[in-house]
N, CA, C and O atoms as a Tinker XYZ file with bonds, in Angstrom:
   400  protein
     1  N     16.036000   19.827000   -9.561000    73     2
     2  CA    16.388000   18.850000   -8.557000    64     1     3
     3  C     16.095000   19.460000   -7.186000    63     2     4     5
     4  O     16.246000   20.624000   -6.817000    81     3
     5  N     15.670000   18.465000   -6.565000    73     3     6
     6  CA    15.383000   19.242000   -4.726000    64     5     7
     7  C     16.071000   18.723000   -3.702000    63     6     8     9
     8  O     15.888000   17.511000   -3.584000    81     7
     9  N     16.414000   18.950000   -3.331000    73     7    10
    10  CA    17.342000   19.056000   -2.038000    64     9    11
    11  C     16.841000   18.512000   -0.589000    63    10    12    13
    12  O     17.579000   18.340000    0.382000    81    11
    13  N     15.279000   18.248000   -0.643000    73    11    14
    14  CA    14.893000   17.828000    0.455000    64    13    15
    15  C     14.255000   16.027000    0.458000    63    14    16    17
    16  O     14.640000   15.357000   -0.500000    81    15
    17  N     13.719000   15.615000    1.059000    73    15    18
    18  CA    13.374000   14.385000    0.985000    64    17    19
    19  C     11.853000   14.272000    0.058000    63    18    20    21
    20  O     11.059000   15.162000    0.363000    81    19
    21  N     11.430000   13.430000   -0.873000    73    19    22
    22  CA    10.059000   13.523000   -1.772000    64    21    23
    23  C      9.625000   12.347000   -0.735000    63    22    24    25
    24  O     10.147000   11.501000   -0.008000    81    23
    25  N      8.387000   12.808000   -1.109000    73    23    26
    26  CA     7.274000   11.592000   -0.122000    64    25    27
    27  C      6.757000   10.347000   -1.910000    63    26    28    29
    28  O      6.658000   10.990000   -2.955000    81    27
    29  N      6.687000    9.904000   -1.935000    73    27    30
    30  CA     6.181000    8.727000   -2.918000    64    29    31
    31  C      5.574000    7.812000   -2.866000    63    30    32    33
    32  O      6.047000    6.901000   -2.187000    81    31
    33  N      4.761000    7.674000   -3.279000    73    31    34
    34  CA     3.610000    6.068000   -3.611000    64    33    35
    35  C      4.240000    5.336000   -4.639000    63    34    36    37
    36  O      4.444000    5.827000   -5.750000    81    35
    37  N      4.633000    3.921000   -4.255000    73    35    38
    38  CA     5.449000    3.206000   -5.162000    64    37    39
    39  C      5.188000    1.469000   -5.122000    63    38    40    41
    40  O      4.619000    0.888000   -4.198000    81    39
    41  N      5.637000    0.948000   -6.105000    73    39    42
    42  CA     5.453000   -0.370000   -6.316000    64    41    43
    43  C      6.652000   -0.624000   -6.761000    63    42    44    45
    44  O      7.338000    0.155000   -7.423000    81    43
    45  N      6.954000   -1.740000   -6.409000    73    43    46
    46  CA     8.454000   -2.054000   -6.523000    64    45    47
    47  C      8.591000   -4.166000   -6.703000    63    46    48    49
    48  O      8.095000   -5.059000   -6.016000    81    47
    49  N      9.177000   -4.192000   -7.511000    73    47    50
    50  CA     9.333000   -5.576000   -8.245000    64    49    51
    51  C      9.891000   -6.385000   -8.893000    63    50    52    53
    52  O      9.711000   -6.163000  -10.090000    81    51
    53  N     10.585000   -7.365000   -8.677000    73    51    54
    54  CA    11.795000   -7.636000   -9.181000    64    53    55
    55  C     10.948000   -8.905000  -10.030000    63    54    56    57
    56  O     10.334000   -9.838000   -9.513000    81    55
    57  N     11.157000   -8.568000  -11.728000    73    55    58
    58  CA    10.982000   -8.948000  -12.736000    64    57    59
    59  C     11.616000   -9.336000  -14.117000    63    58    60    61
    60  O     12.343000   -8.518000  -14.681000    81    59
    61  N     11.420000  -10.285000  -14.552000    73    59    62
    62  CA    12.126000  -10.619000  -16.119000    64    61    63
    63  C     12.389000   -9.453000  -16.469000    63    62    64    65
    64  O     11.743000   -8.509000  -16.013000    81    63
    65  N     13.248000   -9.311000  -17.224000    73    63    66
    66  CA    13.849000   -8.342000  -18.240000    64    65    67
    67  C     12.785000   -7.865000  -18.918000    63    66    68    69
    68  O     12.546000   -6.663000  -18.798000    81    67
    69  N     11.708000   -8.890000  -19.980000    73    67    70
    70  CA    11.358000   -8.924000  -21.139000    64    69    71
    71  C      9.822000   -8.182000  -20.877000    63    70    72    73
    72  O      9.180000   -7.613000  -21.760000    81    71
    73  N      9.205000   -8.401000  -18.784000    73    71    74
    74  CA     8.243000   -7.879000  -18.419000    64    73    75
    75  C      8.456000   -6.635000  -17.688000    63    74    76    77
    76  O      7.628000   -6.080000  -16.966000    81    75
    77  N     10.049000   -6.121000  -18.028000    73    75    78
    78  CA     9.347000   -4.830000  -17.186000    64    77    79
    79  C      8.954000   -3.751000  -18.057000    63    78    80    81
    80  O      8.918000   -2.719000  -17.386000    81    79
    81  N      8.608000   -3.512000  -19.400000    73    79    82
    82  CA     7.529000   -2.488000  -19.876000    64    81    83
    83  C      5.913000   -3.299000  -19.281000    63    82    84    85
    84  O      5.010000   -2.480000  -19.113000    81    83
    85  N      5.755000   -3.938000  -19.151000    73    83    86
    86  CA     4.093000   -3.998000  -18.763000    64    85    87
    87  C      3.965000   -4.138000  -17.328000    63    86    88    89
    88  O      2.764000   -4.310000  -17.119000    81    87
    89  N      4.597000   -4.151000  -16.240000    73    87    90
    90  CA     5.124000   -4.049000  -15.135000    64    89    91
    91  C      5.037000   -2.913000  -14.790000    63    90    92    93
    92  O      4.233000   -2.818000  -13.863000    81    91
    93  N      5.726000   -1.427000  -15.243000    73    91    94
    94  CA     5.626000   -0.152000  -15.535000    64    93    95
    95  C      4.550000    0.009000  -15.779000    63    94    96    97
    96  O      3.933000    0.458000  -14.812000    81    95
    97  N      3.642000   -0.223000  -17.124000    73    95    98
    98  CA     2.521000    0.387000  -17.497000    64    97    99
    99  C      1.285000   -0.304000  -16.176000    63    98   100   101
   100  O      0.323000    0.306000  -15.707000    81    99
   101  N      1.686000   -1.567000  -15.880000    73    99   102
   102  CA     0.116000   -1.840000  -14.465000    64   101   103
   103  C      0.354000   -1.209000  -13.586000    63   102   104   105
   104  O     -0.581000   -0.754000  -12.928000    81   103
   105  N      1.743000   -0.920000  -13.213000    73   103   106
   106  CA     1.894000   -0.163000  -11.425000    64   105   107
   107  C      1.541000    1.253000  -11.812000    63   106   108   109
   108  O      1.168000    2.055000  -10.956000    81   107
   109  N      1.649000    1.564000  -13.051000    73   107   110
   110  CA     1.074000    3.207000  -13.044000    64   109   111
   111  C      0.027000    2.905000  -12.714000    63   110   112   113
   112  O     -0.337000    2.657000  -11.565000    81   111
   113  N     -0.555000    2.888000  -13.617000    73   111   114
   114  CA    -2.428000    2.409000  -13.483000    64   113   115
   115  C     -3.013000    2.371000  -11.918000    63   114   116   117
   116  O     -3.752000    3.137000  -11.301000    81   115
   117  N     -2.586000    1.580000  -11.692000    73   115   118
   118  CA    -2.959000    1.027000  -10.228000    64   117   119
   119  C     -1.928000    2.079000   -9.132000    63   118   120   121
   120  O     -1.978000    1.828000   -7.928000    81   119
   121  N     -1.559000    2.550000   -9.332000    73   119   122
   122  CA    -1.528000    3.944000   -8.437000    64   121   123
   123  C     -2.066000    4.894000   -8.450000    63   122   124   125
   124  O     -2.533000    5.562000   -7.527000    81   123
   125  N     -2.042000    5.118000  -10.024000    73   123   126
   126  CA    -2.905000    6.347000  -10.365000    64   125   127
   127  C     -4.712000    6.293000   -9.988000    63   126   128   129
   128  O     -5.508000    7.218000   -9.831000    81   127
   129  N     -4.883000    4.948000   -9.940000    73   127   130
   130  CA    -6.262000    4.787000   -9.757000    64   129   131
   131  C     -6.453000    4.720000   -8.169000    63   130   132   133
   132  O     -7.531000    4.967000   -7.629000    81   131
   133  N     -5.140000    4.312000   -7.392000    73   131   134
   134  CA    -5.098000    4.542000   -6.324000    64   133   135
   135  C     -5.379000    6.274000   -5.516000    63   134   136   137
   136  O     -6.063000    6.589000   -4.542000    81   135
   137  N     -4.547000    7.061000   -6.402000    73   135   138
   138  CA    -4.378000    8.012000   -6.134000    64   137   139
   139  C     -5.632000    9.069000   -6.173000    63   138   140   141
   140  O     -5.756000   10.072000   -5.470000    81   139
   141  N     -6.300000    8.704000   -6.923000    73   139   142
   142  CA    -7.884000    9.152000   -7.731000    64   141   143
   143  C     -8.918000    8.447000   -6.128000    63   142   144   145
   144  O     -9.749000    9.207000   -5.631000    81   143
   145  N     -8.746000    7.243000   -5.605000    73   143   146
   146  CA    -9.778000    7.170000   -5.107000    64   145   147
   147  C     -9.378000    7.821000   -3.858000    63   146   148   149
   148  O    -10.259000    8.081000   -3.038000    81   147
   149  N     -8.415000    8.054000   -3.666000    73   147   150
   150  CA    -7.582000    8.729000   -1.905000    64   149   151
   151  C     -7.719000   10.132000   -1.873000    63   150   152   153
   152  O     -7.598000   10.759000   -0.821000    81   151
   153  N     -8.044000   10.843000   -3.319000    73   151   154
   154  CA    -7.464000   12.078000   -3.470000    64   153   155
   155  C     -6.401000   12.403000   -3.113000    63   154   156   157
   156  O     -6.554000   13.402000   -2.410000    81   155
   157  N     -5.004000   12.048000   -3.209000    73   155   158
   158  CA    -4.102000   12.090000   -3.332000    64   157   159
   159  C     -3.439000   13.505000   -4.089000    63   158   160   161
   160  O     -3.733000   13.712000   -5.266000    81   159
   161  N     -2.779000   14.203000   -3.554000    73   159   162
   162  CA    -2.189000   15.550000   -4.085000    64   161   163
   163  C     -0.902000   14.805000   -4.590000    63   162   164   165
   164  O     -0.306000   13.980000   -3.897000    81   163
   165  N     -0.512000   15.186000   -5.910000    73   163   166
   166  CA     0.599000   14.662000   -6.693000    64   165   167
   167  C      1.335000   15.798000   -6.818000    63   166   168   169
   168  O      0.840000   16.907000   -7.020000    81   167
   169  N      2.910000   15.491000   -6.667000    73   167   170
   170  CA     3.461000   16.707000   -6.353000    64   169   171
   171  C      4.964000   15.888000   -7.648000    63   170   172   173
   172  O      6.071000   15.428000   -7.371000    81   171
   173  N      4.237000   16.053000   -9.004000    73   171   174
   174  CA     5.506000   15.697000  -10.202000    64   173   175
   175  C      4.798000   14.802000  -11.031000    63   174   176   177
   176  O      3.644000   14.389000  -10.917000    81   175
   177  N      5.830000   14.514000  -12.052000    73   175   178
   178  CA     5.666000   13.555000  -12.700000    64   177   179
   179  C      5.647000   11.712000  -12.421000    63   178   180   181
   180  O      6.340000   11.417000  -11.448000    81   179
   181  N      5.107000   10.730000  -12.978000    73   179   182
   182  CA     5.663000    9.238000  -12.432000    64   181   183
   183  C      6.709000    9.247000  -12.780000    63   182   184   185
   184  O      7.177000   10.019000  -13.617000    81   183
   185  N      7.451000    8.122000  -12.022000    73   183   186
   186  CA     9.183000    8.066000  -12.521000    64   185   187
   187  C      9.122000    6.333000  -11.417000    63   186   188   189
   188  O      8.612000    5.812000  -10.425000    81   187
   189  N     10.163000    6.091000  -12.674000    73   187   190
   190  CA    10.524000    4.190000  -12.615000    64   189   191
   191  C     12.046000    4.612000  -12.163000    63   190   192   193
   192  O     12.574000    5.712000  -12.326000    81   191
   193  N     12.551000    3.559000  -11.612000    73   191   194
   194  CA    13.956000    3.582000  -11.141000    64   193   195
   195  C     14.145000    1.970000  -11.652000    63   194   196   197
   196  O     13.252000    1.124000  -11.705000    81   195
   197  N     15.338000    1.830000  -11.953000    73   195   198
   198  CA    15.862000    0.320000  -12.042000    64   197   199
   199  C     16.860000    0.204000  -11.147000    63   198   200   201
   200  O     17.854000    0.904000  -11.336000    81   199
   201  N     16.822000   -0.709000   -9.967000    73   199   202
   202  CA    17.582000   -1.072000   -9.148000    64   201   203
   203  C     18.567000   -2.609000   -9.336000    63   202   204   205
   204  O     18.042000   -3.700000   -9.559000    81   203
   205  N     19.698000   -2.444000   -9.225000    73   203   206
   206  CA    20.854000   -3.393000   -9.462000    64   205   207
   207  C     19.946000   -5.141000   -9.263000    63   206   208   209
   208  O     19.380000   -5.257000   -8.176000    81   207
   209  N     19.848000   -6.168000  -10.066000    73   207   210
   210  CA    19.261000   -7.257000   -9.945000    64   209   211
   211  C     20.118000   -8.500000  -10.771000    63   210   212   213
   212  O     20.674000   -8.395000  -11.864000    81   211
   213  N     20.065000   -9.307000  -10.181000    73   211   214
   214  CA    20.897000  -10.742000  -10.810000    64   213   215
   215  C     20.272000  -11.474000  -12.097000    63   214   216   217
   216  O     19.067000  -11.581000  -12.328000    81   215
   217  N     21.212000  -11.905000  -12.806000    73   215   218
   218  CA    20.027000  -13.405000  -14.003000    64   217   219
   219  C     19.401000  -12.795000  -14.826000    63   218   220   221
   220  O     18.935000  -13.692000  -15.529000    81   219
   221  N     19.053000  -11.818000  -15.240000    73   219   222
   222  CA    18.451000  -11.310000  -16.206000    64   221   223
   223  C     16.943000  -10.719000  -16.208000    63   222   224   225
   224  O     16.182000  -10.523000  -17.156000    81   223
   225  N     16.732000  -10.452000  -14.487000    73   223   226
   226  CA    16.521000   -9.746000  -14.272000    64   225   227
   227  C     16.222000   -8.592000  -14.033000    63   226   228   229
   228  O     16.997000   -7.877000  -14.668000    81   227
   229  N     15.165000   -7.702000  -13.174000    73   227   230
   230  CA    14.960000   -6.180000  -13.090000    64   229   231
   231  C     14.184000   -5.920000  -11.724000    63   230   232   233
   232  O     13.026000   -6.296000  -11.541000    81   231
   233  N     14.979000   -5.208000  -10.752000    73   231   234
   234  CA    14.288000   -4.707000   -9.578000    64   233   235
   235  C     13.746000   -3.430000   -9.845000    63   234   236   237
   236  O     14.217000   -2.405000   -9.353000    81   235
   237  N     12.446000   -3.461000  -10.863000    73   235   238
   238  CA    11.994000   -1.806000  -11.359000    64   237   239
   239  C     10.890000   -1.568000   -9.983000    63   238   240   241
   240  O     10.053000   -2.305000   -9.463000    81   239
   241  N     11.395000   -0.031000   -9.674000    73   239   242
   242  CA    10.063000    0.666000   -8.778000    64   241   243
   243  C     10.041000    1.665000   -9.471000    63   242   244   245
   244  O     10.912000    2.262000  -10.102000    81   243
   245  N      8.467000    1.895000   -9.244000    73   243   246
   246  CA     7.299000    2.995000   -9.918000    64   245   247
   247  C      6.511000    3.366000   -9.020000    63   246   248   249
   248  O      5.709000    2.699000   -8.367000    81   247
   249  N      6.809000    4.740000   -8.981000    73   247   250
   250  CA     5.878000    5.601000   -8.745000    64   249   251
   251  C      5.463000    7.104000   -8.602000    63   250   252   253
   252  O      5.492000    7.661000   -9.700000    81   251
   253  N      5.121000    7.847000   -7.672000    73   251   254
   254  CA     4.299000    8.823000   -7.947000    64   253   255
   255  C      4.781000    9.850000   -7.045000    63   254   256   257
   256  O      4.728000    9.609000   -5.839000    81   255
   257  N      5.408000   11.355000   -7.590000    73   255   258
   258  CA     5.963000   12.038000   -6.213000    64   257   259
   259  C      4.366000   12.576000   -5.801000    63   258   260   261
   260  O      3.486000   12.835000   -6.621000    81   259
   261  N      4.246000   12.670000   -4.273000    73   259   262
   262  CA     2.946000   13.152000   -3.880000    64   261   263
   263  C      3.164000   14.450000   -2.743000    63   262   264   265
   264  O      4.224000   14.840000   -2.253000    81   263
   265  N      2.101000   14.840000   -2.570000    73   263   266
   266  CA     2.621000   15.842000   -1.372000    64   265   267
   267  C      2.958000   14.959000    0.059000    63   266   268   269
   268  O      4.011000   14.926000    0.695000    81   267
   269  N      1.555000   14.200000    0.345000    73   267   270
   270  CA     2.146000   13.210000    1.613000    64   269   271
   271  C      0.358000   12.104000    1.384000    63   270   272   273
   272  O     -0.743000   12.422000    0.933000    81   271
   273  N      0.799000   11.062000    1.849000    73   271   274
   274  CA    -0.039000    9.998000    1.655000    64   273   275
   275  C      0.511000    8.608000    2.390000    63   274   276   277
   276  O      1.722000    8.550000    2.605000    81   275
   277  N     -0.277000    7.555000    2.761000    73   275   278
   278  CA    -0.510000    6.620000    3.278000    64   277   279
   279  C     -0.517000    5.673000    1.934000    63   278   280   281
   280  O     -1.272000    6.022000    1.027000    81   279
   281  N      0.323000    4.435000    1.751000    73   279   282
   282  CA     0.152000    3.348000    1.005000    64   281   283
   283  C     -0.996000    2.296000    1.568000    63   282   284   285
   284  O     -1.578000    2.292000    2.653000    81   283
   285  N     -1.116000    1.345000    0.354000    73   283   286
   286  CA    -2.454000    0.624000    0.919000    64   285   287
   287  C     -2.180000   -0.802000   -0.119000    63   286   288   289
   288  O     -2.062000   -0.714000   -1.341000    81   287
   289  N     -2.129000   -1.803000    0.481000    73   287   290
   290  CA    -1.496000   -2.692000    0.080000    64   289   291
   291  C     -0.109000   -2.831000   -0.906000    63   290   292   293
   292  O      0.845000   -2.172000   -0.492000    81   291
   293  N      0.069000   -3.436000   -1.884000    73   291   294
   294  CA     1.244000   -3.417000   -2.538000    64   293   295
   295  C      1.808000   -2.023000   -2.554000    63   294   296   297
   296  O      3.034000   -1.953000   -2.634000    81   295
   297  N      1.155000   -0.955000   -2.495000    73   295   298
   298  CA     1.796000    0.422000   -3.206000    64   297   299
   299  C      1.981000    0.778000   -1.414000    63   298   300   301
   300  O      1.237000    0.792000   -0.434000    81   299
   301  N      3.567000    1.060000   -1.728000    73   299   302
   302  CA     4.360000    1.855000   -0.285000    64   301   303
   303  C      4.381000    3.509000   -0.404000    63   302   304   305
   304  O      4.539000    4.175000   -1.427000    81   303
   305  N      4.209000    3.893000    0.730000    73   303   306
   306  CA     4.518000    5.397000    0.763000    64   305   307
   307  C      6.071000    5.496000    1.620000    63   306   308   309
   308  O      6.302000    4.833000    2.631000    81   307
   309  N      6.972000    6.377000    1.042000    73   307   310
   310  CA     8.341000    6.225000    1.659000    64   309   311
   311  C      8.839000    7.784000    0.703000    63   310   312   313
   312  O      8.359000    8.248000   -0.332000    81   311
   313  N      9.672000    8.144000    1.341000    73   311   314
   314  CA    10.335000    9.249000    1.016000    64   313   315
   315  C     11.622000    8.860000    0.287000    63   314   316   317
   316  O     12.439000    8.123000    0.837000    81   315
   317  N     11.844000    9.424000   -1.143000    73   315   318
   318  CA    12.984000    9.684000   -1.694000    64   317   319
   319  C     14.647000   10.201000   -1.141000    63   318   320   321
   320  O     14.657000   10.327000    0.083000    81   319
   321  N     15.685000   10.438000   -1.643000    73   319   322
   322  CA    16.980000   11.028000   -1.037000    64   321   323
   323  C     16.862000   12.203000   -1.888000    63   322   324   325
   324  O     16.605000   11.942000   -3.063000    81   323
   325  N     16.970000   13.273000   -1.626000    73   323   326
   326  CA    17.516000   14.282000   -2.244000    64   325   327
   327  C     18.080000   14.057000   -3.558000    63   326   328   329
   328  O     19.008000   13.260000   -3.693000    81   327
   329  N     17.580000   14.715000   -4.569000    73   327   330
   330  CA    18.367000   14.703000   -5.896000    64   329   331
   331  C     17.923000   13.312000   -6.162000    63   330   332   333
   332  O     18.536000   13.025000   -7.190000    81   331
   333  N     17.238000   12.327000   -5.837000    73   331   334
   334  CA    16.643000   11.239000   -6.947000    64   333   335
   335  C     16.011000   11.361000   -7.679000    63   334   336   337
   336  O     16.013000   10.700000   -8.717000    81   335
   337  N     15.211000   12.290000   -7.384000    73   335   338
   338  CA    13.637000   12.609000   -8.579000    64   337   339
   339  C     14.239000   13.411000   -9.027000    63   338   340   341
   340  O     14.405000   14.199000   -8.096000    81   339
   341  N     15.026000   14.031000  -10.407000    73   339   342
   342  CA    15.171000   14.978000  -11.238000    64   341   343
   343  C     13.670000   15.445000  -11.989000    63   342   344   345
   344  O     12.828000   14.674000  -12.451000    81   343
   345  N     13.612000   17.121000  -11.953000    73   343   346
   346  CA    13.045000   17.936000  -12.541000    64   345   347
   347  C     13.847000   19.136000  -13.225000    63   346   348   349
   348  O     14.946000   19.629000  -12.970000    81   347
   349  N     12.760000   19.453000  -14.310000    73   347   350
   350  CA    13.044000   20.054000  -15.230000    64   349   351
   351  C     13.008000   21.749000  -14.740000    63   350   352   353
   352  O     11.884000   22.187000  -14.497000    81   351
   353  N     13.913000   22.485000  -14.623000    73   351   354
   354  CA    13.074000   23.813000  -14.318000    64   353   355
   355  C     11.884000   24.305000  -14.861000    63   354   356   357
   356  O     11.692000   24.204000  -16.072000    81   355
   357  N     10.961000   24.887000  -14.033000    73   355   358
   358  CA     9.578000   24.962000  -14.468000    64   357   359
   359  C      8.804000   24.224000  -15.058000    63   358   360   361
   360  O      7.959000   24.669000  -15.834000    81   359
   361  N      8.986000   22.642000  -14.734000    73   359   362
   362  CA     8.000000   21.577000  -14.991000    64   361   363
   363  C      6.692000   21.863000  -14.462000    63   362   364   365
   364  O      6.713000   22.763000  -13.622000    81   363
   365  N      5.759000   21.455000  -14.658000    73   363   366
   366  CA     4.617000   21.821000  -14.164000    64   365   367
   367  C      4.316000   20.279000  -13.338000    63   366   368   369
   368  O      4.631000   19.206000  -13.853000    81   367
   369  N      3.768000   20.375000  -12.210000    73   367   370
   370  CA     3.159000   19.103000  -11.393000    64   369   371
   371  C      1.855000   18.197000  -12.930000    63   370   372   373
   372  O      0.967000   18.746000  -13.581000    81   371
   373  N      2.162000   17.270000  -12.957000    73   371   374
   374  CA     1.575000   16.297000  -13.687000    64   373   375
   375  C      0.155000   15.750000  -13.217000    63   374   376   377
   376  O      0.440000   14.698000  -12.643000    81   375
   377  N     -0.943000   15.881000  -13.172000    73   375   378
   378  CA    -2.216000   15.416000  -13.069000    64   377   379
   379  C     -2.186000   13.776000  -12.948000    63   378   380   381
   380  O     -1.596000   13.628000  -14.018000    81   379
   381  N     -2.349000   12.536000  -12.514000    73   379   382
   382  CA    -2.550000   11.213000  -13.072000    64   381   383
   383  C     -2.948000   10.876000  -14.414000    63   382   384   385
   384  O     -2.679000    9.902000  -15.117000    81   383
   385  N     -3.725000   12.013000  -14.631000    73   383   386
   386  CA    -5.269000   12.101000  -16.129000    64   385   387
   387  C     -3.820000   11.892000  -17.089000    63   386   388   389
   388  O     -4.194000   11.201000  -18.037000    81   387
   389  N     -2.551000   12.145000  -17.230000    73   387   390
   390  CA    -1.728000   12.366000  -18.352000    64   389   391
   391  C     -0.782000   11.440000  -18.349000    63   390   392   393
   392  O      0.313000   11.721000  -18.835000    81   391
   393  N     -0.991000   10.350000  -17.881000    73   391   394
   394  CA    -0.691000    8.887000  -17.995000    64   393   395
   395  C     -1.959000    8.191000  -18.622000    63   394   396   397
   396  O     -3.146000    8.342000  -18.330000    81   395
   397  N     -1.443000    7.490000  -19.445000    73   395   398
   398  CA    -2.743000    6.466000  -20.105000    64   397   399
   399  C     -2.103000    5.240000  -19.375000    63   398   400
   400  O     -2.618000    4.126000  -19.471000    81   399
């Protein structure tokens, strides 16, 4: 866990219940492909958050810890709080290539 603020590329979307696995799997994609054409330095693994939503609902955001980057349409760049992104001791930084 880190203690300082993470920078992130993210997509964020408030969706049916029943669509947020394929919701997850396009906003990877489309970051990661984002991230590939920006050269983008990735600094972790992807990670989804589910945020509190009404009706049966899902406010899921996805995305990508990076070192620092500029968003470009739907995908925002914004910094994390301390201790949101959990890591593993001695995780290794994650490539995009290891998301399908």
């Amino acid at each position: 866990m880190t203690d300082t603020f993470q920078p992130v590329l993210s997509i964020r979307e408030n969706v049916d219940e029943p669509d947020a696995p394929s919701f997850i799997r396009e906003a990877l994609r489309e970051i990661r492909a984002y991230i590939e054409e920006e050269h983008v330095e990735v600094d972790g693994p992807p990670f989804s958050i589910r945020h509190a939503a009404p009706d049966h609902r899902v406010d899921v955001e996805v995305g990508w810890p990076v070192r620092s980057a500029v968003g470009a349409g739907r995908i925002v760049s914004h910094e994390m709080p301390p201790g949101l992104i959990r890591r593993s001791e001695g995780e290794a930084t994650r490539s995009p290539d290891a998301v399908a």
